[in-house]
C-alpha positions, 0 to 999 in steps of 0.5 A: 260751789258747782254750778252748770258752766257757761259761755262766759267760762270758756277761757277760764275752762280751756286754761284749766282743762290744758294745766290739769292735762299737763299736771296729771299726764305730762309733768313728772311727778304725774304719769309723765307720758313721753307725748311728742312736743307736736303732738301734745301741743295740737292736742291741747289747742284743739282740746283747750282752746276758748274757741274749742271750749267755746264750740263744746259747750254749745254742742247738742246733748252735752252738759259741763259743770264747774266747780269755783271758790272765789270766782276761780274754778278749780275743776269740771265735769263734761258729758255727752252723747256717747263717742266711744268706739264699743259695739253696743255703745249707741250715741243715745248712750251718755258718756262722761267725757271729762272730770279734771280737778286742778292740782291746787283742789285735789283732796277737797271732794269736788271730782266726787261731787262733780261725778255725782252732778254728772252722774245723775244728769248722765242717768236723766239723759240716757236710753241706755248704758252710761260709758266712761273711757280712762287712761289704762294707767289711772288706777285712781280714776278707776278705782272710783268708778268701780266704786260708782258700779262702773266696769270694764267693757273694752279698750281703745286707742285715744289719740293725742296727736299722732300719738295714742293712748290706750284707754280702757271703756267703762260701762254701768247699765 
């Protein structure tokens, strides 16, 4: 089932948004990114913490979803006024800022779900362009953006602690 998200989800939001990170980037059968042990552990508290969920899933003009099966979730969508660092990207703009599906779930359709949920509040909720940034790396991920009419329109550094990974920005608009 997806259903919006909400407060009462933020613990359970945190412990799955940190393990998802992890798996896809970190742990070796991943991307296995070298982070340095500091950097990833400040990144995943001030990204992954209950009450850093907790502060996002109040913020302005930002939605989450979730998808759950038995009361545990298994992935989330996130978006919001736009951040990326593009020229004509305006605050106004939407952004998906994260589509995490857990290890356990992946195959059973739910990110493509979530990005339609995500994708039709994002159009609803936009004066503009839609704006996506992923990890130069992800070629899934960019593959099903592509798919969604999404294409490339710069790049950038996204920081993980002191450490920086270099991301593409998407856009469709």
């Amino acid at each position: 089932m997806i259903r919006p998200a909400t407060p009462a989800d933020a613990e359970a939001l945190g412990v799955l948004g940190r393990q998802t990170f992890i798996d896809t980037f970190v742990a070796a059968d991943g991307f296995a990114i070298p982070y340095p042990a500091d950097d990833l552990k400040a990144f995943l508290e001030a990204s992954f913490s209950a009450d850093a969920v907790r502060t996002k899933l109040k913020e302005p003009g930002a939605a989450w979803w979730v998808a759950e099966r038995d009361g545990e979730l298994l992935a989330f969508a996130n978006t919001g006024p736009n951040t990326l660092p593009h020229p004509e990207a305006r605050p106004s703009h939407a952004e998906l800022r994260r589509l995490y599906v857990s290890k356990a779930a992946q195959g059973l359709g739910l990110g493509t779900k979530l990005l339609a949920v995500a994708l039709d509040w994002m159009e609803a909720h936009t004066d503009g362009p839609l704006w996506i940034g992923v990890w130069s790396g992800n070629l899934k991920a960019q593959k099903l953006y592509a798919a969604y009419g999404f294409e490339k329109a710069g790049e950038y550094e996204y920081p993980v602690g002191r450490w920086r990974d270099h991301e593409f920005i998407l856009r469709r608009g």
